[in-house]
C-alpha positions as CSV (number, residue, x, y, z in Angstrom):
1,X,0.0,0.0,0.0
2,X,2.6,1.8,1.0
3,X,4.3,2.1,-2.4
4,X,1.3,2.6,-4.2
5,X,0.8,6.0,-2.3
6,X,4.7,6.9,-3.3
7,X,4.1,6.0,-7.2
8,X,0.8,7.8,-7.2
9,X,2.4,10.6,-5.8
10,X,5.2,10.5,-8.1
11,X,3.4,10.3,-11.0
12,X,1.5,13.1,-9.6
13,X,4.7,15.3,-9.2
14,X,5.5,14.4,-12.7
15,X,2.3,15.4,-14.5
16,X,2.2,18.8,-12.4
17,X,6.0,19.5,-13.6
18,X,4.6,19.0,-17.3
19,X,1.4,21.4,-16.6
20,X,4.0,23.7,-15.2
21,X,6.1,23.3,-18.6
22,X,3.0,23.8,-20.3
23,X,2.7,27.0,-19.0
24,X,6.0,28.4,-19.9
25,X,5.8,27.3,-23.1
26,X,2.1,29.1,-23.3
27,X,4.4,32.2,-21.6
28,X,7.0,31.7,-24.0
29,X,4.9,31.8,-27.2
30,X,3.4,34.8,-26.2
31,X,6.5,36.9,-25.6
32,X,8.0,35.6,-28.9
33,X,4.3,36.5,-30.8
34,X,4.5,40.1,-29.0
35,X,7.9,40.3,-29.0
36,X,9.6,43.1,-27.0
37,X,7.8,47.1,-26.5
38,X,7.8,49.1,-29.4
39,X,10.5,52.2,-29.2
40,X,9.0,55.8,-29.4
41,X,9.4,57.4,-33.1
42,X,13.4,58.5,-33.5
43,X,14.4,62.1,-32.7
44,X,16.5,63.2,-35.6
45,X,16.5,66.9,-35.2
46,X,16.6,67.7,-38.9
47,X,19.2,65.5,-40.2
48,X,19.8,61.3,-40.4
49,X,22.8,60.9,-38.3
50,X,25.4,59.4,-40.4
51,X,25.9,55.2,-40.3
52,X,28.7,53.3,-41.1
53,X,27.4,49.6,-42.2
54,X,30.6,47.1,-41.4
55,X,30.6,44.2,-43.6
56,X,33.3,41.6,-42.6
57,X,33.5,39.3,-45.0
58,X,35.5,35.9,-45.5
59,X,34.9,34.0,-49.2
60,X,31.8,33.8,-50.8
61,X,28.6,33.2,-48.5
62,X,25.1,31.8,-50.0
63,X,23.3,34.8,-51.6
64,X,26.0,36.9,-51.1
65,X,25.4,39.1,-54.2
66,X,21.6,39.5,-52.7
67,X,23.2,40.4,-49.1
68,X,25.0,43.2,-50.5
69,X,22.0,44.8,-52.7
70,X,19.8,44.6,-50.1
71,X,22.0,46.1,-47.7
72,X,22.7,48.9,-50.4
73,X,19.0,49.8,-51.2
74,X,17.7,50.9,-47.5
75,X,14.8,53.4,-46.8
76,X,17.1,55.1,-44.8
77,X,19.6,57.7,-46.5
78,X,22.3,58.6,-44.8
79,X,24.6,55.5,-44.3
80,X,27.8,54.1,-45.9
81,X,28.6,50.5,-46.2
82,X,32.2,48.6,-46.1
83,X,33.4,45.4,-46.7
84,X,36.6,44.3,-44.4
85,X,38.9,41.6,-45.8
86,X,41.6,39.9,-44.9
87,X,43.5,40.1,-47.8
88,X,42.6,41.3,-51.6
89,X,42.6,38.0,-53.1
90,X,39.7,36.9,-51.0
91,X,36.9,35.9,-53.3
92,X,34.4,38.2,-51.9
93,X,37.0,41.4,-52.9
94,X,35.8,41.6,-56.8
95,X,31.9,40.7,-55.9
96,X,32.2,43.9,-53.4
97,X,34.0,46.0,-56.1
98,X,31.3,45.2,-58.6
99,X,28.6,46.2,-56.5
100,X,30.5,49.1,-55.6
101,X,31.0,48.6,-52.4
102,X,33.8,50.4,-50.3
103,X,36.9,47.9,-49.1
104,X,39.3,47.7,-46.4
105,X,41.6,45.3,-46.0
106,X,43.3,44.3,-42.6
107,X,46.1,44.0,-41.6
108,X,47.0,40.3,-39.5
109,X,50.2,41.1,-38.4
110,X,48.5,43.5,-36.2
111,X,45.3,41.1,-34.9
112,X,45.4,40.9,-30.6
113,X,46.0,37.7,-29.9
114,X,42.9,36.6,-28.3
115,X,40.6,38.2,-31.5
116,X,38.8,36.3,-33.5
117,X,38.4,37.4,-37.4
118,X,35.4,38.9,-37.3
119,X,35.8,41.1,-34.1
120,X,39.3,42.5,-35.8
121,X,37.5,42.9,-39.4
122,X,35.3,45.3,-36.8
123,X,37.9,47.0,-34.7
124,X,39.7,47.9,-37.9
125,X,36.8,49.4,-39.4
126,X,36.3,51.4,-36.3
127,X,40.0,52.9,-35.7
128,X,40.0,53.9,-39.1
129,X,36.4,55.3,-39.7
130,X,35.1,55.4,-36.3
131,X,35.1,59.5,-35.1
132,X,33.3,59.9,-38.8
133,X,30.0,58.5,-38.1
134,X,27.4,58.6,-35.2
135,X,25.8,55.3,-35.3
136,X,27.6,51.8,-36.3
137,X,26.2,48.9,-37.9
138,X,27.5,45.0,-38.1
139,X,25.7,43.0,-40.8
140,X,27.1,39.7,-41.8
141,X,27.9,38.6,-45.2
142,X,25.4,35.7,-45.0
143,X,22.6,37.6,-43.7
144,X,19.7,39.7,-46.2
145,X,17.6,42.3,-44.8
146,X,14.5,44.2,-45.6
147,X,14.4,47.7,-47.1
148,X,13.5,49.3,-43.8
149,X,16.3,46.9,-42.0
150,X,18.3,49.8,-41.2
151,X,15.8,52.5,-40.3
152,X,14.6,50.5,-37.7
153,X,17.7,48.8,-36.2
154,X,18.6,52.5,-36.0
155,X,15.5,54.5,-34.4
156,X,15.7,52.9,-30.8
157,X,19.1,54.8,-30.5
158,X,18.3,57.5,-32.0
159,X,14.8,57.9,-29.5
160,X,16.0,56.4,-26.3
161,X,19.1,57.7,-24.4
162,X,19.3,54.8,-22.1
163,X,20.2,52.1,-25.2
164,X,23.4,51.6,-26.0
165,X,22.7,48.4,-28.6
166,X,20.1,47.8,-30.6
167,X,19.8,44.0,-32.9
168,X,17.5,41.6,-33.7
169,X,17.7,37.5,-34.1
170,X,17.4,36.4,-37.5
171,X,15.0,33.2,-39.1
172,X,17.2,30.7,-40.6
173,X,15.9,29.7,-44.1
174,X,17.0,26.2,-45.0
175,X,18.0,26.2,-48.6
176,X,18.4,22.1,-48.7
177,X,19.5,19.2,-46.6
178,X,18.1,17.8,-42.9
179,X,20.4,19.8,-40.9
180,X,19.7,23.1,-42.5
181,X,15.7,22.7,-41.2
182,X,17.2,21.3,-37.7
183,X,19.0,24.8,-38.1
184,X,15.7,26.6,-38.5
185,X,14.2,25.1,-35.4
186,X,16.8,25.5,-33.2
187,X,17.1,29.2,-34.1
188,X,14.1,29.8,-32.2
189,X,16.0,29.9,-28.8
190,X,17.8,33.1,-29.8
191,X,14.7,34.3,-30.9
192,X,12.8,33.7,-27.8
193,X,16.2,35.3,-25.8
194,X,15.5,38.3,-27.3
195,X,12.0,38.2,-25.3
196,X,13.8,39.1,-22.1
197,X,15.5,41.6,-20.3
198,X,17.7,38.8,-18.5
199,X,18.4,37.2,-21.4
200,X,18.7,39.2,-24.2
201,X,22.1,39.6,-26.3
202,X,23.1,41.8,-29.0
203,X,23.7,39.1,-32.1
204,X,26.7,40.1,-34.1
205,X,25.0,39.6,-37.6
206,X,22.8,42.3,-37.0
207,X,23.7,45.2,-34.4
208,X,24.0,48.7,-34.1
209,X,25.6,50.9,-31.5
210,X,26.1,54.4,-30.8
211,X,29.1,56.0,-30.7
212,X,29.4,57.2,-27.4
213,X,30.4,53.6,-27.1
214,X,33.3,53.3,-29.9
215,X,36.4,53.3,-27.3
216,X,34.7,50.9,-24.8
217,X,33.7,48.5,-28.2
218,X,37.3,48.8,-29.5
219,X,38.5,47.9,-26.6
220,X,36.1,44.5,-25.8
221,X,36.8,43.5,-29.1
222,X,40.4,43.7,-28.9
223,X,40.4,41.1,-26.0
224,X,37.1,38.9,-27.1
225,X,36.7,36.4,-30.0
226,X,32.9,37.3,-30.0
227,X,31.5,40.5,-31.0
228,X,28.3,39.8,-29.4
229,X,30.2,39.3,-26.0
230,X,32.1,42.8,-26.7
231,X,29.6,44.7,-27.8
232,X,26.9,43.6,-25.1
233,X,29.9,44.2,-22.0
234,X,30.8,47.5,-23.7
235,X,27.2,48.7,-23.2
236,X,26.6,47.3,-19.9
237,X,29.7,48.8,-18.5
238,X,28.2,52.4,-19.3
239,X,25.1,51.3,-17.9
240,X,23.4,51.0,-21.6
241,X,20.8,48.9,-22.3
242,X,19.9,46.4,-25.4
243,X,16.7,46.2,-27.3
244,X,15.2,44.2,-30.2
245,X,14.1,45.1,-32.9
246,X,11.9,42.3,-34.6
247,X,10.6,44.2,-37.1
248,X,13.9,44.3,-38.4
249,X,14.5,40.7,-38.5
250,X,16.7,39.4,-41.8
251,X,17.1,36.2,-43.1
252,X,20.1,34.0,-43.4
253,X,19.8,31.2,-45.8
254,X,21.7,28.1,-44.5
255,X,22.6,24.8,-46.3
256,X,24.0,22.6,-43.7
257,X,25.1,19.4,-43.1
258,X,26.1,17.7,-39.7
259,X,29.5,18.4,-39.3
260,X,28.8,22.7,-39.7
261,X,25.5,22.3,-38.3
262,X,27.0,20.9,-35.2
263,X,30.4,23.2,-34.9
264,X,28.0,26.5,-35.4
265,X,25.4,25.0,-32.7
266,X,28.9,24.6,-29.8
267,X,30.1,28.0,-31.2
268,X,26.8,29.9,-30.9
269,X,26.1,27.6,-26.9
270,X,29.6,28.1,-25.7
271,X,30.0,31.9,-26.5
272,X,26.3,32.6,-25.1
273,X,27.1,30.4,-21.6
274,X,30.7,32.7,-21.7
275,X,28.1,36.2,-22.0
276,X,25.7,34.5,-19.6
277,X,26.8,32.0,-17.1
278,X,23.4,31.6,-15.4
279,X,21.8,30.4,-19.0
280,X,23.5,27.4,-18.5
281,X,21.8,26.6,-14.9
282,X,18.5,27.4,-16.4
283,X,18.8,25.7,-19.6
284,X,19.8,22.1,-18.2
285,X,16.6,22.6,-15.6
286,X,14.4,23.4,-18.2
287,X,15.7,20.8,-21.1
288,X,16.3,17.9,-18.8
289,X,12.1,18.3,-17.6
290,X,11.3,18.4,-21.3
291,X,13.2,15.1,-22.1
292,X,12.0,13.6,-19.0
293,X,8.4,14.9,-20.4
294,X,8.9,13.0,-23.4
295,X,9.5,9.4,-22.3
296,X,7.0,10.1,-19.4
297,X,4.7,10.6,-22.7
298,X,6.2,7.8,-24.9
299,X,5.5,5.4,-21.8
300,X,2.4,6.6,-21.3
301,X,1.4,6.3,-25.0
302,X,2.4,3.3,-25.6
303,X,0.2,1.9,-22.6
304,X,-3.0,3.9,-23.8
305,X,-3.2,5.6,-21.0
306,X,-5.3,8.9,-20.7
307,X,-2.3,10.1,-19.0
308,X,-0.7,11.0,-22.3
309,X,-2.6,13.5,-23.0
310,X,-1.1,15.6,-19.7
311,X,2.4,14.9,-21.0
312,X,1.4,15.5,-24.5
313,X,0.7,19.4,-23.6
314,X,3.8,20.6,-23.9
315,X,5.1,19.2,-27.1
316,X,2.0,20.1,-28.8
317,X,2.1,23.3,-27.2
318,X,6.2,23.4,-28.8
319,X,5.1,22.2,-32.0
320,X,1.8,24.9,-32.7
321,X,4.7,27.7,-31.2
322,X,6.7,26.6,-34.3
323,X,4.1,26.4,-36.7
324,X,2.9,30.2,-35.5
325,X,6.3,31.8,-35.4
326,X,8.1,30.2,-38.8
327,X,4.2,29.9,-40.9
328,X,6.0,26.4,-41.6
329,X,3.5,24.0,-41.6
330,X,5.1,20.7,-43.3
331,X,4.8,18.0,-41.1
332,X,8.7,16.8,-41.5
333,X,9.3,19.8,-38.7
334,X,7.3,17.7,-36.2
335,X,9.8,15.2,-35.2
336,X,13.0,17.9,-34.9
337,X,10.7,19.6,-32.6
338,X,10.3,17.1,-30.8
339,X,14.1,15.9,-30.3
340,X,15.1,19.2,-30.2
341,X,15.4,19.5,-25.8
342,X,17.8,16.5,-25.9
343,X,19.7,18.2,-28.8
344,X,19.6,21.9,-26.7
345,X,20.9,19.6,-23.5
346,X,23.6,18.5,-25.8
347,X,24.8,21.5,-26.9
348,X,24.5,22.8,-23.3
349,X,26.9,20.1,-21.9
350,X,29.1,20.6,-25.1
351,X,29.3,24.4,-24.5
352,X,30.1,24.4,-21.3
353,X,33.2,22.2,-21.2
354,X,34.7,23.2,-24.6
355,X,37.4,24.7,-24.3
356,X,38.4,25.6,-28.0
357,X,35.8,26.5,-30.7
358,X,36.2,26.7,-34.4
359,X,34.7,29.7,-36.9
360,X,35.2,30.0,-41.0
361,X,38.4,27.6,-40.8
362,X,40.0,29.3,-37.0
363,X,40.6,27.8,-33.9
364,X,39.6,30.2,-31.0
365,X,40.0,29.9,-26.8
366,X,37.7,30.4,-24.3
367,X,38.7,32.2,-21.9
């Protein structure tokens, strides 16, 4: 009798922990479907302040040519874009060039040692252009944006004195192959980080800051492989703030197979756990309940028991949040929706003990 009372009540935990997970998912969906408060219309005072748009690029990306229309063809006026290179045999020199884009190449000899790429492509940009411009922009090579992209990744500096940062997530399009719709799925999570204060992080593909921060950013990105991680401590550390901008959001179209699916997913886990060590407490609490959820609800399915229908709740709940937030309906996105707690776990437990990650052919520390 005795250990019928402790299974009933342990059964009775477990179904209250999937209600609960219900209702954070219910939570979740509808921060992600609001998304963050709307910024106040942008104070201009009778001029565009003047944007630089920094372009680091690295070969040839998918849609590269579209990228760099799109980025040249904003509603906004006043803004200048330039690609940085490493060198002027990179491929992507003669495609900027022909588009008429300006160039800058860099110079490695002179690349701190714990900079990645990327955050060097920036920093040069900025010591040679930065006391010329009011606002800055990072867009990656791999990532197209709307016409209005850069009015409004712009306006919540421009109206708000208290935010240093401004970004917004972007929605991966798979172009072909398994792991590219895994990819699209898994995306989500930044999406959903943008939601909250205590979460949200500027994403280097798509950022703009002000240039009262330029000598607190130069000097993050001299000592940090990430350019999220710089930029987001350089505003923090003048008491700035970061907002999303979803209406803003661009589009990077991925083709993927395992291997980069996998190195980006590490990268992406172990340089958001080194910005925000808490995530990973969180994210192992919440992703262990949900696989736990699932064989609760494969157990309880395959003995026909009404109980399934409790621990069903939050995957259906997962799956309708996907269907409303990517207006991808196919049901091949069902299963990856499904797996995708254990993979987050994964990438949890991989991020947190790597030591070394790897980015466009480089090896970068953690520190």
């Amino acid at each position: 009798m005795f250990c019928v009372s402790v299974v009933t009540f342990i059964v009775a935990f477990l179904a209250l922990v999937s209600l609960g997970l219900s209702a954070l998912t219910l939570l979740g969906l509808s921060r992600a479907l609001r998304g963050p408060k709307r910024q106040r219309a942008a104070r201009t005072k009778g001029r565009e302040p003047s944007v630089l748009v920094i372009m680091p690029c690295k070969g040839i990306d998918l849609n590269f040519d579209d990228t760099i229309e799109a980025a040249k063809h904003q509603s906004y006026g006043n803004y200048e874009i330039i690609g940085v290179i490493d060198s002027d045999d990179d491929p992507s020199h003669e495609i900027l060039e022909r588009h008429g884009v300006r160039v800058m190449i860099t110079d490695r000899r002179r690349m701190p040692e714990r900079c990645s790429g990327k955050s060097f492509a920036i920093l040069t940009a900025l010591r040679n252009l930065g006391r010329e411009y009011d606002v800055f922009v990072v867009l990656d090579s791999d990532t197209t944006v709307g016409r209005d992209w850069l009015r409004l990744l712009v306006r919540p500096l421009l109206s708000d004195d208290s935010i240093g940062v401004s970004t917004t997530f972007p929605t991966f399009s798979p172009v072909s192959g398994f792991w590219s719709r895994v990819k699209l799925v898994w995306g989500l999570v930044g999406r959903s980080m943008q939601n909250s204060s205590r979460t949200m992080f500027p994403w280097g593909g798509s950022m703009a800051f002000k240039r009262t921060l330029l000598d607190r950013v130069v000097a993050e990105l001299a000592r940090n492989a990430s350019d999220d991680i710089a930029v987001g401590r350089a505003s923090r550390s003048m008491g700035l703030g970061v907002v999303s901008v979803p209406r803003a959001m661009p589009t990077v179209f991925v083709k993927e197979s395992f291997g980069t699916f996998y190195e980006w997913s590490v990268r992406q886990t172990a340089w958001a756990l080194q910005g925000n060590g808490a995530l990973f407490k969180y994210g192992v609490t919440y992703y262990s309940a949900f696989c736990l959820n699932d064989v609760l609800l494969a157990y309880y399915a395959a003995a026909l028991s009404p109980m399934a229908a409790i621990f069903a709740a939050p995957l259906l709940l997962n799956i309708a949040g996907f269907c409303a937030q990517t207006r991808r309906y196919s049901p091949a996105y069902y299963p990856i929706v499904a797996l995708m707690p254990v993979l987050y776990l994964a990438d949890l437990l991989a991020g947190k003990t790597a030591r070394r990650v790897r980015w466009r052919g480089a090896t970068y520390r953690l520190y």
